[in-house]
Phi, psi and omega in degrees: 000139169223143163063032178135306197289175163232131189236139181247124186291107125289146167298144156327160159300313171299300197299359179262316163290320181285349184230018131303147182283131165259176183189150138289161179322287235282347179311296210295335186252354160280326189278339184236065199298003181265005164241131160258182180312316183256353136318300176327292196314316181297280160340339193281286203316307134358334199317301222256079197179329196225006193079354180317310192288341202270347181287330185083021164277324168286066191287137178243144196213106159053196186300337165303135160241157191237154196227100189297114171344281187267357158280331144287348187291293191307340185279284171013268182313332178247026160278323196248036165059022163266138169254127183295356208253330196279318173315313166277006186290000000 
């Protein structure tokens, strides 16, 4: 405490980043066997067409592309007319 204050440790940007789920194509359609590989690939390529890029799920690192865990879940849910905000309602 200081002068009063209380100070609540947020995390870093980095620390926001580390604890996101990265995925690969083929990790993300072994962990979720209800996408496959080439649904995922398809989407991809699709991306700036379906909202995919705007969602921010998608990362590119040197020639790997990476599949943000909860940020496709969330583009997913906002294909199908859920809003995250309803959620917390």
């Amino acid at each position: 405490m200081h002068n009063g204050r209380q100070f609540v440790s947020r995390p870093t940007p980095w620390e926001c980043i580390m604890s996101r789920t990265l995925l690969t194509v083929r990790q993300f359609a072994e962990k979720h066997p209800a996408f496959t590989q080439g649904g995922l690939r398809w989407q991809i390529f699709h991306e700036k067409s379906n909202g995919l890029a705007e969602s921010g799920a998608i990362l590119r690192v040197g020639g790997k592309v990476l599949i943000d865990e909860s940020r496709f879940f969330k583009w997913i849910d906002s294909q199908n007319g859920f809003s995250h905000m309803q959620e917390a309602a």
